[in-house]
N, C-alpha and C positions, 0 to 999 in steps of 0.2 A: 504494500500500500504506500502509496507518496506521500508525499508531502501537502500535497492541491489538496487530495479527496477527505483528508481527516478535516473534521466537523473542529473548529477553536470555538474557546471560550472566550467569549467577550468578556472582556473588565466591568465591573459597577461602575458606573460614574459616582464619585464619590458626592454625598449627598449633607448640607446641611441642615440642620432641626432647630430649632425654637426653643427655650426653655420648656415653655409652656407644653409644649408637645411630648418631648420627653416623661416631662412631670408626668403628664395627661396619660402616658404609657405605662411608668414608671408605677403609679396608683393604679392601673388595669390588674399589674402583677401582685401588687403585695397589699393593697387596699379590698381588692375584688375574686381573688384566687384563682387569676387565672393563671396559666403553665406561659412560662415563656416563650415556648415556642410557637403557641394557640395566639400569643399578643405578636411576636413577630409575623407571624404568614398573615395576620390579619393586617396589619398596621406596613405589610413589603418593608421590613427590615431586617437585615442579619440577627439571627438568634445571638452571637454574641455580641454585640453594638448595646442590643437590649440590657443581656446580661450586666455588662457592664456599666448600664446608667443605674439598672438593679442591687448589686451591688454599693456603688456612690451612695445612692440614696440610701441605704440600710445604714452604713456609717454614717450619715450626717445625719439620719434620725436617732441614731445611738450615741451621739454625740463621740462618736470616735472608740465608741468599747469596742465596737468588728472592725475596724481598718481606720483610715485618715479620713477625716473627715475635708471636703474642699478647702477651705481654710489651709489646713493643714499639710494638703498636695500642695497647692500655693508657696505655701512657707518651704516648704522640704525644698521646692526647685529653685528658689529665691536661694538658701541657703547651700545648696551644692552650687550652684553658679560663682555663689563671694568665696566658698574654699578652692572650687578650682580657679581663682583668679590671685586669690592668697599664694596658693600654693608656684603659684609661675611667680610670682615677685619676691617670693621666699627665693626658688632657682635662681633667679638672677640675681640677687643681692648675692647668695651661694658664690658664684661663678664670681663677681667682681673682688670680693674678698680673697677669692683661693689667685685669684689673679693679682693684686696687687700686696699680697704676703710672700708672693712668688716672686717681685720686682721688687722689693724694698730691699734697701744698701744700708 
């Protein structure tokens, strides 16, 4: 078989949502009981997209006892950004120091 005759799969075009949409899904699953995957085929969205706002929303109505609550992603990536920028300015202070302990007479 070639290459022509095999059937591709086309890409999703990736899609954005609303808060309120989410939310509005988000409550289908864990307000109304339905199954995730009954809310995704109904709603044409990826069962883990779902999942995943599913999830969110359980930690930020647990106030962070099951995972991070948004806030808390927020702050986490805020906070690994200034160490990984720390950390290169720590490097280079490094490297001028070992450099000019090396040149001093």
């Amino acid at each position: 078989m070639d290459q022509e005759s095999k059937p591709r799969k086309t890409r999703r075009v990736r899609r954005a949502f609303t808060d309120e949409f989410k939310s509005g899904a988000v409550r289908l699953v864990l307000d109304q009981g339905k199954s995730v995957s009954a809310v995704a085929r109904d709603l044409d969205l990826t069962a883990s997209a779902l999942q995943h706002w599913v999830h969110q929303a359980r930690a930020d109505r647990s106030k962070g006892r099951t995972g991070l609550t948004a806030t808390e992603r927020e702050e986490l990536v805020k906070l690994r950004k200034e160490v990984r920028e720390l950390r290169m300015e720590r490097d280079v202070l490094k490297g001028a120091a070992a450099y000019f302990a090396k040149h001093q007479r």
